[in-house]
C-alpha positions in Angstrom: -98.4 9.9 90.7 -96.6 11.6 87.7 -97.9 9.4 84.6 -94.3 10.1 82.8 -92.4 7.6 84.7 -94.9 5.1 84.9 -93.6 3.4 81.4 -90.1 3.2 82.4 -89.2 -0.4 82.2 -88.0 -2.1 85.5 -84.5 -3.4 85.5 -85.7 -7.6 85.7 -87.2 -6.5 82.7 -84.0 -5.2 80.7 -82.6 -8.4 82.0 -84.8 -11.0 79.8 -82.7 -12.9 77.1 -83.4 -10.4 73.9 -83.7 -14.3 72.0 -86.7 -15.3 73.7 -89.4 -15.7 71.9 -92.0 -14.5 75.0 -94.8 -15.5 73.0 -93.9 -19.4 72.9 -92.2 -19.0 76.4 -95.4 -17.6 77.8 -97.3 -20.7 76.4 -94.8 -22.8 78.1 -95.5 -21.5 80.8 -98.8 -21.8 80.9 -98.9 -25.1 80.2 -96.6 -26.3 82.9 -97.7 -24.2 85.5 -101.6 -24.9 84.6 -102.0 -20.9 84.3 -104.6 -19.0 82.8 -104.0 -14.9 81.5 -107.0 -13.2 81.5 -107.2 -9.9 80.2 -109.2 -6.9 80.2 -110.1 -4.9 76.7 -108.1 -2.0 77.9 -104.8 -3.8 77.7 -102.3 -3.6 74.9 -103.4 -5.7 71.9 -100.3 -7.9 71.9 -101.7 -9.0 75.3 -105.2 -9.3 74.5 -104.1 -11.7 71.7 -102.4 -14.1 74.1 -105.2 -14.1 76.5 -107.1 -17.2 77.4 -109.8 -14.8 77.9 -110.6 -11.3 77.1 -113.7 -9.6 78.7 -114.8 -6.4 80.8 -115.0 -6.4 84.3 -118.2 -8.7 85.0 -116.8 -11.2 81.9 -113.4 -11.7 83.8 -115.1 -11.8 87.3 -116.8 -14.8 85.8 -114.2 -16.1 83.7 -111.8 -16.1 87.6 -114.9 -18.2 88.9 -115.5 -20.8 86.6 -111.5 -21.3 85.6 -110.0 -24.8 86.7 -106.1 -23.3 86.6 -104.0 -23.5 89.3 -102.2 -20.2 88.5 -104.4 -17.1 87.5 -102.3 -14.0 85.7 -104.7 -10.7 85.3 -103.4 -8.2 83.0 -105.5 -5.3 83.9 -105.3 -3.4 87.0 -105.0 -3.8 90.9 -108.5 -4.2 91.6 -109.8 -6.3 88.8 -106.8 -8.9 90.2 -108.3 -8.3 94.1 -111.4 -9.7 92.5 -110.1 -12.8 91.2 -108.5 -13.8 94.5 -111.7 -12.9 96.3 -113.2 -15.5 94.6 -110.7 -17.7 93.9 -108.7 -17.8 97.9 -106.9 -21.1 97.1 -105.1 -20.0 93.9 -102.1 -18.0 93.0 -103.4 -14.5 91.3 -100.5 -12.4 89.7 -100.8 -8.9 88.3 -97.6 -8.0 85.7 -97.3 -4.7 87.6 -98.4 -3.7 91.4 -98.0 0.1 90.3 -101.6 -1.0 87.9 -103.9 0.8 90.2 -107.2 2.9 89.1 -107.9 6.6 89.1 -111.5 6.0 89.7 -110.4 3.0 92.6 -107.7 5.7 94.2 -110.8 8.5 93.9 -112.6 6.2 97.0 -110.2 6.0 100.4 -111.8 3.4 102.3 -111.6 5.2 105.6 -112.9 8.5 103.6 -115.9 5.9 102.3 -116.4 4.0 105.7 -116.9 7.6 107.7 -118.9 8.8 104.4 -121.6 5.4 104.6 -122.0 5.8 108.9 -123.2 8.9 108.0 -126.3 7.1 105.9 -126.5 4.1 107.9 -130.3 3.2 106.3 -128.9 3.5 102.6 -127.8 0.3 100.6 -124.5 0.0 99.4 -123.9 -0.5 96.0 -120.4 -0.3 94.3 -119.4 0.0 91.1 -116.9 -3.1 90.4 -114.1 -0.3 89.8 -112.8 -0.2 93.2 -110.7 -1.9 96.1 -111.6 -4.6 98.2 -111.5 -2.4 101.2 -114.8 -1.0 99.3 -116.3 -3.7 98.4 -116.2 -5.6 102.1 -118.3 -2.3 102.8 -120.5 -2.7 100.6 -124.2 -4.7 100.2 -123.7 -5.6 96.7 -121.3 -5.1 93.5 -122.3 -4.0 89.8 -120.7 -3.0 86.4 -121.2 -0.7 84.1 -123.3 -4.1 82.1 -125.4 -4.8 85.1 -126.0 -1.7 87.0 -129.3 -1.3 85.9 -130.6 -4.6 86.6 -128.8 -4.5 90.2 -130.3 -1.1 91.2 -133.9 -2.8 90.0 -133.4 -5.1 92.4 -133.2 -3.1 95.4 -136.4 -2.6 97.2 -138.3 0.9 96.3 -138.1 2.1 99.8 -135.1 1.3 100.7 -132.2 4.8 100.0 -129.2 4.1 97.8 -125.8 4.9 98.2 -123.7 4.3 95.1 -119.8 4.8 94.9 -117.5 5.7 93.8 -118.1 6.9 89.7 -120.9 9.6 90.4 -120.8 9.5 86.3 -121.8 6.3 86.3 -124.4 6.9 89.4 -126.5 9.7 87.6 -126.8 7.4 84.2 -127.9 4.6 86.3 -130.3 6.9 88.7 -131.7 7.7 85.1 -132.1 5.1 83.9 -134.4 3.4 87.3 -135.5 6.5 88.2 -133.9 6.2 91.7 -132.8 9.0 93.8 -129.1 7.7 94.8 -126.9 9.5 96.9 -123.2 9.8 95.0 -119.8 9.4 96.1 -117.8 12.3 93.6 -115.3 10.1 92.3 -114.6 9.6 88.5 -112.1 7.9 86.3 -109.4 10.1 84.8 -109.8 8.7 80.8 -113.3 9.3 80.7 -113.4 12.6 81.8 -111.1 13.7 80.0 -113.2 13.6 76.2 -113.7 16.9 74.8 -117.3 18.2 74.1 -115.8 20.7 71.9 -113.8 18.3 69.9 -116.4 15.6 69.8 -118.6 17.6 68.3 -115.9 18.4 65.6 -115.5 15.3 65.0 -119.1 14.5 64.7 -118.9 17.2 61.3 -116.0 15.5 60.2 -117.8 12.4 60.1 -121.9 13.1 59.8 -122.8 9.5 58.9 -120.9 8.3 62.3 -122.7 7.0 65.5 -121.1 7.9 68.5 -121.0 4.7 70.9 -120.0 5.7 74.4 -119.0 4.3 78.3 -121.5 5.3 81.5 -118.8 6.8 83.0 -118.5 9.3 80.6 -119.7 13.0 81.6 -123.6 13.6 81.3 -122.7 16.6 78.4 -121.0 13.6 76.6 -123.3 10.8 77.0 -126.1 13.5 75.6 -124.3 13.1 72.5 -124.4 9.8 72.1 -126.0 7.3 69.3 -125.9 4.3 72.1 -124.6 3.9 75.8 -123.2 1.0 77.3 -120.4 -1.2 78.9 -117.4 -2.3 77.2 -119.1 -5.1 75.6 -122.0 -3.5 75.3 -120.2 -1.0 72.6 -118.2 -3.9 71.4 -121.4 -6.1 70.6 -123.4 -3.2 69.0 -120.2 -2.0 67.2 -120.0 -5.5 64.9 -123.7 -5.8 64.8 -124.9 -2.3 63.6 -125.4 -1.8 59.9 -123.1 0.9 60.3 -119.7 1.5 58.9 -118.2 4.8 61.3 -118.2 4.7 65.2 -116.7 7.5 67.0 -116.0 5.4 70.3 -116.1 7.1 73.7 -114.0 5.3 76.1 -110.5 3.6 76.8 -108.7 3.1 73.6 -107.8 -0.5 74.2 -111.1 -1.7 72.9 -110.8 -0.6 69.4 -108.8 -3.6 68.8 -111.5 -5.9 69.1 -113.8 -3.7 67.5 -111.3 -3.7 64.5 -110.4 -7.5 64.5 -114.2 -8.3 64.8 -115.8 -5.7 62.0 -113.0 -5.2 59.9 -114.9 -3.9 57.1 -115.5 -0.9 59.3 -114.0 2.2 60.9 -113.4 3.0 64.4 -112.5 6.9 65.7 -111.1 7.4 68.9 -113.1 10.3 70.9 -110.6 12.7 71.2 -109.5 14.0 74.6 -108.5 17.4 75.6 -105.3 18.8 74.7 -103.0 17.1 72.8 -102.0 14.3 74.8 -103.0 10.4 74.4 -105.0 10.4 77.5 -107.6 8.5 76.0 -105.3 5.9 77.1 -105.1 4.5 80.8 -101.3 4.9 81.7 -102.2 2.3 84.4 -103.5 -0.1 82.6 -101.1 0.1 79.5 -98.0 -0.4 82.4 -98.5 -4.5 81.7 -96.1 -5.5 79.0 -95.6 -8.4 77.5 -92.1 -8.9 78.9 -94.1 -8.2 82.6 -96.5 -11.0 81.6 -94.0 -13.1 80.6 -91.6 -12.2 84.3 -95.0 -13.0 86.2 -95.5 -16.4 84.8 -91.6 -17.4 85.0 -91.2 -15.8 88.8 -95.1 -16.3 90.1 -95.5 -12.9 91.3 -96.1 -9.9 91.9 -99.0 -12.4 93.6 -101.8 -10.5 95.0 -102.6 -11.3 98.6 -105.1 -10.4 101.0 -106.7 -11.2 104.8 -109.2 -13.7 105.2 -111.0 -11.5 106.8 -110.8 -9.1 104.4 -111.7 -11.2 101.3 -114.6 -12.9 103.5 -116.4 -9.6 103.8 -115.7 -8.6 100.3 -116.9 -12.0 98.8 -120.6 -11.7 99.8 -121.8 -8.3 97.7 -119.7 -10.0 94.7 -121.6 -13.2 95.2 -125.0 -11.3 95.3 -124.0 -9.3 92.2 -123.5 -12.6 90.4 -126.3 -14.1 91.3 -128.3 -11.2 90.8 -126.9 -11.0 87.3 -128.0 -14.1 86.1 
């Protein structure tokens, strides 16, 4: 997909009313269509701060569940809003954009994956939350990047692992238990792209910084690292350290938070290589508030998928939830 023509605005979205004020229109909306817009920390800030909730991947799987609304809007990408209809069948879930897919998602075919597993037939499936439905109805149980750890603790000792599809991610977690886990080889395209060089540039520019970094993060990169851990994770230890610089290895979104939250502090993007922004998911940045706004008005692009389907993929998500506890 070439990345350039991904921000082109579609031509319903040229056609909103330049008076509008979306902000106040969106709350309208909201409140006559009983809606709720959950967003991921990845998103542009103007969306996060018109969120009803803001989370990772494990927060907003939660948040889907326990919501009451009749219409659910998830700004964030294809698969995060296959999640929230997999657990939520008898509601509306809208994404702003259909083209908000996933590097890491797209780096799993399911008929590449489903030939892949029958040739391990003994070895537990577990998938990272960072990928289709397809996946995740072939799958035993679901993690992310929070609760990997605890997941892969509570798989039986003898029992063979097969965890897909960020092998990043895989080989911190098979660290971290000490399991041997066979890797799918897929990887997500902003956090491979940080420079080891440039990090460690930046680490002289700034010797009294801690760098705070993602899972799925290369092993070089992670080596350099002051702390490791989800998105909240690095949002949580960010505010409560008694430091002042972080140096922040993953998706730029979440410096927002990090900024709105610890003010009184500075946060440095890890820098990426070359000299483009790709510290910066083009997919998730494609949701714009005039999309958001679109979605609510028009109720779609709704995100629909088989029963049969979203039967099969509902049982590993259950089991991670309940094993998340």
């Amino acid at each position: 997909m070439a990345i350039i023509s991904l921000k082109k605005p579609t031509a319903q979205a040229n056609s909103i009313d330049p008076s509008l004020d979306l902000h106040k229109e969106i709350e309208r909306l909201k409140k006559q269509k009983n809606a709720v817009i959950l967003a991921h920390y990845y998103q542009e800030s103007e969306i996060q701060d018109l969120a009803d909730f803001i989370g990772d991947s494990l927060e907003l799987a939660k948040a889907a569940q326990k919501s009451q609304a009749d219409l659910i809007l998830f700004a964030g990408v294809h698969f995060m809003a296959e999640g929230a209809k997999i657990l939520n069948p008898s509601r509306k879930v809208l994404l702003p954009d259909l083209r908000a897919g996933c590097s890491l998602s797209d780096s799993c075919p399911p008929l590449a994956f489903e030939r892949f597993r029958k040739l391990h037939p003994d070895h537990f499936v577990v998938s990272y939350i960072n990928c289709s439905a397809a996946i995740k109805a072939q799958s035993d149980v679901i993690c992310t990047s929070s609760n990997a750890v605890k997941i892969v603790n509570r798989i039986p000792k003898d029992k063979p692992i097969l965890f897909a599809p960020d092998r990043n991610l895989g080989a911190y977690v098979a660290k971290q238990t000490g399991r041997e886990m066979l890797l799918w080889q897929g990887t997500c395209m902003v956090h491979e792209t940080f420079s080891e060089k440039k990090l460690t540039e930046l680490k002289l520019r700034y010797p009294e910084a801690e760098v705070i970094a993602h899972p799925e993060c290369e092993p070089t990169l992670l080596k350099m690292a002051d702390y490791i851990g989800s998105t909240s994770a690095l949002l949580k230890y960010s505010v409560e350290s008694t430091k002042k610089q972080f140096i922040v290895a993953t998706e730029e979104g979440i410096l927002h938070q990090m900024r709105k939250r610890a003010p009184d502090k500075e946060f440095i993007p890890a820098p990426p290589n070359g000299n483009c922004a790709c510290n910066e998911c083009p997919f998730m940045k494609l949701n714009t508030i005039e999309k958001v706004y679109l979605a609510l008005r028009d109720e779609k692009p709704e995100i629909t998928m088989s029963d049969e389907m979203r039967t099969r993929a509902l049982k590993p998500l259950e089991r991670m939830l309940e094993w998340s506890q």
